[in-house]
LOGUPA-80983 format. One record per residue (C-alpha): chain; x, y, z; residue number from 1. Coordinates in steps of 0.02 Angstrom, whole numbers, padded with zeros to 5 digits. Layout:
# LOGUPA-80983
NODE / A / X / Y / Z / NUM;
...
//
This chain:
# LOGUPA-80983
NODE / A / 00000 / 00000 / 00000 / 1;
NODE / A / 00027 / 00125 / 00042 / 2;
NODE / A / 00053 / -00065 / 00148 / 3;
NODE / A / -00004 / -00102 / -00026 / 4;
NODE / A / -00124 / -00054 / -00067 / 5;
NODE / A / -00269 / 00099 / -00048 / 6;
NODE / A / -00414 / 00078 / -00110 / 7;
NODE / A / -00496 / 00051 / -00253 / 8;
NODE / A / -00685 / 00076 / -00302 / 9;
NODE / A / -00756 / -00119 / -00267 / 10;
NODE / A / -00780 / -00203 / -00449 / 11;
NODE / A / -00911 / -00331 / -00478 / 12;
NODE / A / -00775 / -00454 / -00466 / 13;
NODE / A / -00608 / -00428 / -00379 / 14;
NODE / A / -00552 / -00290 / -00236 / 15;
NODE / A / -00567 / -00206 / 00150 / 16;
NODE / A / -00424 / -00132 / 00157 / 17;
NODE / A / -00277 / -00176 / 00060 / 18;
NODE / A / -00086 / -00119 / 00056 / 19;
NODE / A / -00042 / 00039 / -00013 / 20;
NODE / A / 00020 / 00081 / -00182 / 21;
NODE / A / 00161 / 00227 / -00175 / 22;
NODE / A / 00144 / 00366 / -00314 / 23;
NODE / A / 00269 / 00486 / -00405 / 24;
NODE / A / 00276 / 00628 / -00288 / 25;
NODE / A / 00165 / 00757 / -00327 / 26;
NODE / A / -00001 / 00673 / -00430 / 27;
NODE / A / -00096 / 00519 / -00425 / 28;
NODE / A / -00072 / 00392 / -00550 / 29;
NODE / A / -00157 / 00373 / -00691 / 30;
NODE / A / -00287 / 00223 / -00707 / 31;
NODE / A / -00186 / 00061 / -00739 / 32;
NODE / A / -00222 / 00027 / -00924 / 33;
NODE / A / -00087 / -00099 / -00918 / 34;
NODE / A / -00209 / -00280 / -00892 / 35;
NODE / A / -00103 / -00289 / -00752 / 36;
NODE / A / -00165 / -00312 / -00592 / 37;
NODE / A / -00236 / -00173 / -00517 / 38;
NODE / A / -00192 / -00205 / -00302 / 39;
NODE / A / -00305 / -00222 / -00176 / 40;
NODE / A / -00289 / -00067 / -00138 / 41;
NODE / A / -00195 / 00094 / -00115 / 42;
NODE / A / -00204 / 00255 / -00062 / 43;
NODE / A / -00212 / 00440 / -00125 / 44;
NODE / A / -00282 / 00574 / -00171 / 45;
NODE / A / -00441 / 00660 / -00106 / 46;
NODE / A / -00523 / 00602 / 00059 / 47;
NODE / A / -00582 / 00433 / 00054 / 48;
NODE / A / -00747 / 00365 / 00103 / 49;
NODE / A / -00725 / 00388 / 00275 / 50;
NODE / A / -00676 / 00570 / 00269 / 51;
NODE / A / -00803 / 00714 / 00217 / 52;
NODE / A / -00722 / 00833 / 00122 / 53;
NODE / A / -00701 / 01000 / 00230 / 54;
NODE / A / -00699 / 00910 / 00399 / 55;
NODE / A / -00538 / 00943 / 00524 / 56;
NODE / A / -00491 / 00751 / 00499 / 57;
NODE / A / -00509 / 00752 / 00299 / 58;
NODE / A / -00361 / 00922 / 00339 / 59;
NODE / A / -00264 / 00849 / 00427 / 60;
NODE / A / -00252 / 00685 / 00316 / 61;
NODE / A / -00235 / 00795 / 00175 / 62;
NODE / A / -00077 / 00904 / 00267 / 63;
NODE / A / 00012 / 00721 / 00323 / 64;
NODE / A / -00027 / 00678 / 00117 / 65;
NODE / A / 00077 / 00841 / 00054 / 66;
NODE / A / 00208 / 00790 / 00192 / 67;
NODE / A / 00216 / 00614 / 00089 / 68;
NODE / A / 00244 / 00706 / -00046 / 69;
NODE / A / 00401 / 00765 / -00022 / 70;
NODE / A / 00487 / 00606 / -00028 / 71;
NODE / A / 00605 / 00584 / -00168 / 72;
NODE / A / 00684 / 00416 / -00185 / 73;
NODE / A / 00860 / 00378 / -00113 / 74;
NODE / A / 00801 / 00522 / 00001 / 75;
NODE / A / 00763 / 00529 / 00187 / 76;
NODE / A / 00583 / 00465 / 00240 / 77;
NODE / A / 00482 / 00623 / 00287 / 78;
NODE / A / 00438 / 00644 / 00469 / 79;
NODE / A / 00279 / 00676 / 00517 / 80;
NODE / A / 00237 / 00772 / 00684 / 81;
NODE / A / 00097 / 00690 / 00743 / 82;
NODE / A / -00018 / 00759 / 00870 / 83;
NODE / A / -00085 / 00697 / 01041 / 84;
NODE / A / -00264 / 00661 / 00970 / 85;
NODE / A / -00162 / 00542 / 00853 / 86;
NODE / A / -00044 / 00455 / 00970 / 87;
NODE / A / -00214 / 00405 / 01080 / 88;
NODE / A / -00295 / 00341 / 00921 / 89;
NODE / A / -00128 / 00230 / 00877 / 90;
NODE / A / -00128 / 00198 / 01082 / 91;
NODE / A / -00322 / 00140 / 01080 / 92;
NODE / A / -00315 / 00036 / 00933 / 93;
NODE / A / -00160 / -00062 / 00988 / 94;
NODE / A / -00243 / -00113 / 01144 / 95;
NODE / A / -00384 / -00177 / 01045 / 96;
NODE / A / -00273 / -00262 / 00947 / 97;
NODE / A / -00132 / -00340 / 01081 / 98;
NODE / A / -00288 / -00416 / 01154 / 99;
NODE / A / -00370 / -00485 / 00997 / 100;
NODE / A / -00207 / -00555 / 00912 / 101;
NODE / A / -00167 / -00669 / 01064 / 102;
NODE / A / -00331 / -00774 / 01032 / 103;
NODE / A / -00356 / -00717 / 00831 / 104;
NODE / A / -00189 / -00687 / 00746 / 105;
NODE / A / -00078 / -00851 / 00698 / 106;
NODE / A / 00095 / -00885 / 00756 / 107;
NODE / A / 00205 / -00838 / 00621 / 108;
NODE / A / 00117 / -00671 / 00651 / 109;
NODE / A / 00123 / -00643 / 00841 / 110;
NODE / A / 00311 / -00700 / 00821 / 111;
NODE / A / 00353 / -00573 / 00694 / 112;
NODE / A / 00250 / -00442 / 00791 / 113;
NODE / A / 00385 / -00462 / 00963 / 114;
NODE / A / 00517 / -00457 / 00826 / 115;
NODE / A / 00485 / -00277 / 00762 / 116;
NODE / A / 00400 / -00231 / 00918 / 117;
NODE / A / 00306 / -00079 / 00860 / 118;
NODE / A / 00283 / 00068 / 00980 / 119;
NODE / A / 00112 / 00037 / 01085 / 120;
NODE / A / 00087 / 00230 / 01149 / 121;
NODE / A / 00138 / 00330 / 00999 / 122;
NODE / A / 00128 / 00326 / 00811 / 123;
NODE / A / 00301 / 00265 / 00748 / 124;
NODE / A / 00403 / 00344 / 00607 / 125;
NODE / A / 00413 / 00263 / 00440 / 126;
NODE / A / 00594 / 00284 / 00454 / 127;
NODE / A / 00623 / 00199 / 00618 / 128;
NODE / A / 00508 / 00052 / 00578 / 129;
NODE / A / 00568 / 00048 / 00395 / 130;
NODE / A / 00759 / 00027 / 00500 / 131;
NODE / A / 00718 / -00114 / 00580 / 132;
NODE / A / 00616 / -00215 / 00445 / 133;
NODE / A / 00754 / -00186 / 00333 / 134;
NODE / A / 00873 / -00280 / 00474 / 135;
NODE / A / 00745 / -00420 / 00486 / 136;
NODE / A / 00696 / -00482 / 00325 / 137;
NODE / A / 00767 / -00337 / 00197 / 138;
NODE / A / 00610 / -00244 / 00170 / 139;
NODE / A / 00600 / -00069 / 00163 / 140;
NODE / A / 00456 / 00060 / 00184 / 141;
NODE / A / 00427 / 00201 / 00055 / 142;
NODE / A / 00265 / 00354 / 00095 / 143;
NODE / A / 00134 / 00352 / -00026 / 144;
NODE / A / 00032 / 00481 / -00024 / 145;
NODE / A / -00129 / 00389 / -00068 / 146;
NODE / A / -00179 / 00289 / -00200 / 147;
NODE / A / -00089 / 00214 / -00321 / 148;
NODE / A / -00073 / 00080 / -00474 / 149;
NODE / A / -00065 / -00094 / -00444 / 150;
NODE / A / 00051 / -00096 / -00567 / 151;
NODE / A / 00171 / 00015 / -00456 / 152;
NODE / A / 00109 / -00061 / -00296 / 153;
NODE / A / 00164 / -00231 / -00349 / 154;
NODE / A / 00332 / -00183 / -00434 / 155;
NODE / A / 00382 / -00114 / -00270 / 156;
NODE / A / 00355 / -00283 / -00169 / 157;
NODE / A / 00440 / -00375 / -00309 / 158;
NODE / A / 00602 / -00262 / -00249 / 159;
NODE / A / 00565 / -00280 / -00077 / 160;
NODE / A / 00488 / -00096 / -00045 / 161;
NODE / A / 00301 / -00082 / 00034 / 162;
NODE / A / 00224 / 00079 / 00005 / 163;
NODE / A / 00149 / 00161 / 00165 / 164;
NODE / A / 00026 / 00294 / 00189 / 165;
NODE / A / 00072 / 00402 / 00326 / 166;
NODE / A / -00110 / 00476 / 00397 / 167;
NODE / A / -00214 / 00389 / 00546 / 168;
NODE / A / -00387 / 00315 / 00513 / 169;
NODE / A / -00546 / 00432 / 00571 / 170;
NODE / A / -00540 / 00426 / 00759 / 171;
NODE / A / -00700 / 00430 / 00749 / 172;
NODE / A / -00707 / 00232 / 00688 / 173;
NODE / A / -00539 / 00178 / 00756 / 174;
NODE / A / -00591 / -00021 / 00764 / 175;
NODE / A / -00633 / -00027 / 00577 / 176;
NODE / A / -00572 / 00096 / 00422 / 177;
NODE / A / -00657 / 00040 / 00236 / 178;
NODE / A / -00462 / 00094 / 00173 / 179;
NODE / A / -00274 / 00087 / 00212 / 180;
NODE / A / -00180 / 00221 / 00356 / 181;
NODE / A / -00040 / 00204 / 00442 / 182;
NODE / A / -00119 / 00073 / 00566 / 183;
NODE / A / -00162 / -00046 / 00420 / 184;
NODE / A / 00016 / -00038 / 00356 / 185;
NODE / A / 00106 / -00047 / 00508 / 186;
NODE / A / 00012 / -00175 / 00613 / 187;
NODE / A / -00065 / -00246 / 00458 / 188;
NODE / A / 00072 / -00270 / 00333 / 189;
NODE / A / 00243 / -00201 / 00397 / 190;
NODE / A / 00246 / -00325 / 00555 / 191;
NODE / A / 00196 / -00470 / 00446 / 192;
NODE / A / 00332 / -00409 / 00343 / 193;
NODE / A / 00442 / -00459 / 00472 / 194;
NODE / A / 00420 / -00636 / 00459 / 195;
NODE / A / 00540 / -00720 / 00349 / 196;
NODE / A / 00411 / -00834 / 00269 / 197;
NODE / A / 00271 / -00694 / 00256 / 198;
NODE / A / 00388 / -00576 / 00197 / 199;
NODE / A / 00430 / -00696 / 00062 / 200;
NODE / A / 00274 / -00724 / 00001 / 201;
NODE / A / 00235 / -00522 / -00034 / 202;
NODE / A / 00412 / -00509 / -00157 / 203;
NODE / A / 00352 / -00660 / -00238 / 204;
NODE / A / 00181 / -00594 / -00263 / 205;
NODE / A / 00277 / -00440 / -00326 / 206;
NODE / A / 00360 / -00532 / -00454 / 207;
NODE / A / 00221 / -00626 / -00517 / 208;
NODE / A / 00104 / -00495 / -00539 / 209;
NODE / A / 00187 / -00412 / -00681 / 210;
NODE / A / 00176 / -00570 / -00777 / 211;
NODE / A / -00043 / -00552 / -00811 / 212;
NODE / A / -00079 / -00562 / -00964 / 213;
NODE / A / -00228 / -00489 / -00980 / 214;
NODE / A / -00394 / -00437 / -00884 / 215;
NODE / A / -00457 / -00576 / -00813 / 216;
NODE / A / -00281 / -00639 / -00761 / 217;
NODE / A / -00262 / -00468 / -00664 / 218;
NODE / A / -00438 / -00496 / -00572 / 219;
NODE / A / -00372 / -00674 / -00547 / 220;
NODE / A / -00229 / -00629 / -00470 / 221;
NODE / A / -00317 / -00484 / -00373 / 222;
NODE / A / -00416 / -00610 / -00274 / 223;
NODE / A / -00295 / -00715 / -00242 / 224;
NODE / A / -00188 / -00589 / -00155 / 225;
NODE / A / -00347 / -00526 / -00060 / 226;
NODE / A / -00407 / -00696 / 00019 / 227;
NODE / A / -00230 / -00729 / 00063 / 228;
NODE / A / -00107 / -00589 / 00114 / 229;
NODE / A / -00259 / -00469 / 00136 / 230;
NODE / A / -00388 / -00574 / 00203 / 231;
NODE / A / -00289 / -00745 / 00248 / 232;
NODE / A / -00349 / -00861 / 00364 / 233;
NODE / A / -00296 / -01015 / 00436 / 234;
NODE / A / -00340 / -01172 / 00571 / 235;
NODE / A / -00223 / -01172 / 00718 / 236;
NODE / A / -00256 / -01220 / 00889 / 237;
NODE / A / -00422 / -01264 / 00862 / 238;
NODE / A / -00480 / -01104 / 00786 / 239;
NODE / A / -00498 / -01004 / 00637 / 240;
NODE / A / -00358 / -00865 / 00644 / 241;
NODE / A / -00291 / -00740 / 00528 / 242;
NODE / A / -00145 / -00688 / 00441 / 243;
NODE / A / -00209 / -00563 / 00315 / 244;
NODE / A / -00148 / -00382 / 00348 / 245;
NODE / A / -00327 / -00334 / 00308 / 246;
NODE / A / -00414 / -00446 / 00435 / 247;
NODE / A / -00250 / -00412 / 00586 / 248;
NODE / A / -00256 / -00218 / 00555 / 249;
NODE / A / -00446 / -00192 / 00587 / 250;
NODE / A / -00517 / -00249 / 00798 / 251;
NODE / A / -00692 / -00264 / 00706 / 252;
NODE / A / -00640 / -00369 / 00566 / 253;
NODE / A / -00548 / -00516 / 00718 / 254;
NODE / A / -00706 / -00497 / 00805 / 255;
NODE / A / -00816 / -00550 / 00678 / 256;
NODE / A / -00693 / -00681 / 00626 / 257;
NODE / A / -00821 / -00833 / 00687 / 258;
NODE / A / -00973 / -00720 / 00614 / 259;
NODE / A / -00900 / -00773 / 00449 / 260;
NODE / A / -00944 / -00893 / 00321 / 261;
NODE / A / -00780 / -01001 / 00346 / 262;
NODE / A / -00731 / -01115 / 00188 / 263;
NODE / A / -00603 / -01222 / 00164 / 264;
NODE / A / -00444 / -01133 / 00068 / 265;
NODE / A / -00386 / -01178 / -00121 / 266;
NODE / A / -00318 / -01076 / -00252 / 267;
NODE / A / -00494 / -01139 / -00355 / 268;
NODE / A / -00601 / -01086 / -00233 / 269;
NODE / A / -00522 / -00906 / -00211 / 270;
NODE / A / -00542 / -00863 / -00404 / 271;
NODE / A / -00709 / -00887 / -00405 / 272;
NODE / A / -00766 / -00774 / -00236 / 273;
NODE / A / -00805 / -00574 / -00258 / 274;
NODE / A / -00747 / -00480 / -00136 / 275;
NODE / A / -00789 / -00295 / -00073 / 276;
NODE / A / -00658 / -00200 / 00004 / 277;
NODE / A / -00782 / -00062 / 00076 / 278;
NODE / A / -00861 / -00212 / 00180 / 279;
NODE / A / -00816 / -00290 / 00331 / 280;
NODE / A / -00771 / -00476 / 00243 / 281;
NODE / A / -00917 / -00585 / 00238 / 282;
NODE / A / -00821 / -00722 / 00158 / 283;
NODE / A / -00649 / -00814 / 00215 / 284;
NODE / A / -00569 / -00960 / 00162 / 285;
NODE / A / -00452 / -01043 / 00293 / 286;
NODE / A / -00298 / -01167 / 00246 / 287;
NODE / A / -00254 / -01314 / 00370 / 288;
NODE / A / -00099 / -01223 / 00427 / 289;
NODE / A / 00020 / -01084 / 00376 / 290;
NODE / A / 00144 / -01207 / 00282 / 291;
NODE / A / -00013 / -01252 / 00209 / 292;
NODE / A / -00065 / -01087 / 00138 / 293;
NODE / A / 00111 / -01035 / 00099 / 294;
NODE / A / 00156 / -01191 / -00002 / 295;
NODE / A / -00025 / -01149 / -00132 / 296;
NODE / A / 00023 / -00973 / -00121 / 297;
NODE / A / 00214 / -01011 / -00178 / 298;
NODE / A / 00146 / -01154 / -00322 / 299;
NODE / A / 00016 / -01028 / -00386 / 300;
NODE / A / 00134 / -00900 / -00390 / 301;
NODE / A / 00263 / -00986 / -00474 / 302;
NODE / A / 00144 / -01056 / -00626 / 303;
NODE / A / 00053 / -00892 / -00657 / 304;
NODE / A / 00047 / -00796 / -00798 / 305;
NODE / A / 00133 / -00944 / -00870 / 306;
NODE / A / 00005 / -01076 / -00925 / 307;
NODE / A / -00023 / -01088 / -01107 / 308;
NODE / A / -00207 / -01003 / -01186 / 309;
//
């Protein structure tokens, strides 16, 4: 996002939050006429759903977004002086979240999460947790100011780069936000980022996206990332728990998890299930294990965008 992606408008047939897709500094991208995938998500421009246009939050996301917009690469990340209203939203939701993610987040995830061991009280820097990823598993972090192309969201990953947005959610819906902020890239993406094997999985995705061939390999491919490194769930311990940054990012999205219609993962069964990002997910598809999930992931990966018409 910007933690891949941003968000999208929902299509009839691929795209909750999803990670970021950076932009060229200064305007938002043009619509992806490549046939390439488009992202779950991303994040720029004018105030998303959740922000009315005018209002003292949809300002302030829009000051943070010209902030972001000063990056040029090789440069420093830009710094954003965030205020105490936003530090107790970051503070609040991380409670929510500690909690949930002991009895609803899997184990590759709550291991990674001690390993970069965000900040609980204050919103982090993009540069200091952008440091330490880097020292973990060679990801970096690069601002995005909102929205972006898939195309440029999933280039990025393939060279081990997740575009952030640098704004807070509406504190006025802290538990839930229908796009990416900093929370759902941080929490959601840049901690699973940490993990070795999760981490893996995104620069592969990366690298196989550019290889879509046409339309209805992108929307393929675009629900395939969604139900898995988005929306991912899996069986462990006797319960259905998640490893999507979508689903770990967002307190009301764990506590529905058992509200869900729960089906059993495959690649097959993926392709053919809509999704809605604006919508808390309805829909999940769980794998037997991690291993499990990660092994389909790598195999579909590997094959796509190569099978003969």
């Amino acid at each position: 996002m910007a933690l891949g992606p941003s968000v999208p408008a929902p299509r009839a047939a691929p795209s909750e939050l999803a990670p970021s897709t950076p932009d060229v500094p200064g305007a938002p991208d043009e619509p992806d006429a490549s046939g390439g995938p488009s992202g779950p998500g991303g994040s720029e421009g004018p105030p998303g759903p959740g922000a009315a246009a005018g209002s003292a939050y949809a300002r302030r996301r829009e000051h943070i977004q010209r902030v972001s917009r000063t990056y040029r690469p090789g440069g420093p990340l830009p710094h954003v002086d965030y205020t105490p209203a936003e530090h107790a939203t970051w503070a609040a939701v991380h409670r929510a979240l500690d909690a949930l993610h002991e009895d609803r987040a899997c184990a590759e995830y709550r291991e990674a999460a001690r390993s970069l061991d965000l900040p609980r009280t204050r919103v982090p820097q993009l540069a200091e947790v952008s440091e330490r990823l880097t020292r973990l598993t060679g990801f970096r972090l690069e601002p995005a100011e909102g929205t972006v192309s898939g195309e440029r969201f999933y280039r990025a990953l393939a060279e081990g780069c997740f575009l952030s947005t640098q704004y807070l959610r509406d504190p006025a819906s802290p538990f839930y936000s229908p796009e990416p902020d900093l929370i759902h890239e941080l929490v959601g993406h840049a901690v699973s980022l940490a993990s070795p094997v999760l981490a893996d999985l995104y620069r592969r995705a990366g690298q196989a996206a550019g290889r879509a061939r046409d339309a209805a390999e992108a929307a393929e491919f675009d629900r395939v990332f969604w139900f898995t490194l988005e929306a991912g769930a899996v069986r462990e311990g006797g319960r259905v728990r998640a490893y999507g940054g979508a689903l770990l990012s967002s307190a009301d999205e764990l506590r529905a998890l058992d509200a869900a219609a729960v089906r059993d993962f495959s690649v097959a069964a993926v392709t053919a299930q809509d999704f809605d990002i604006t919508r808390r997910q309805p829909v999940l598809f769980a794998a037997g294990s991690l291993a499990q999930a990660a092994e389909a992931l790598r195999g579909y990966l590997a094959g796509f965008g190569t099978r003969r018409s």
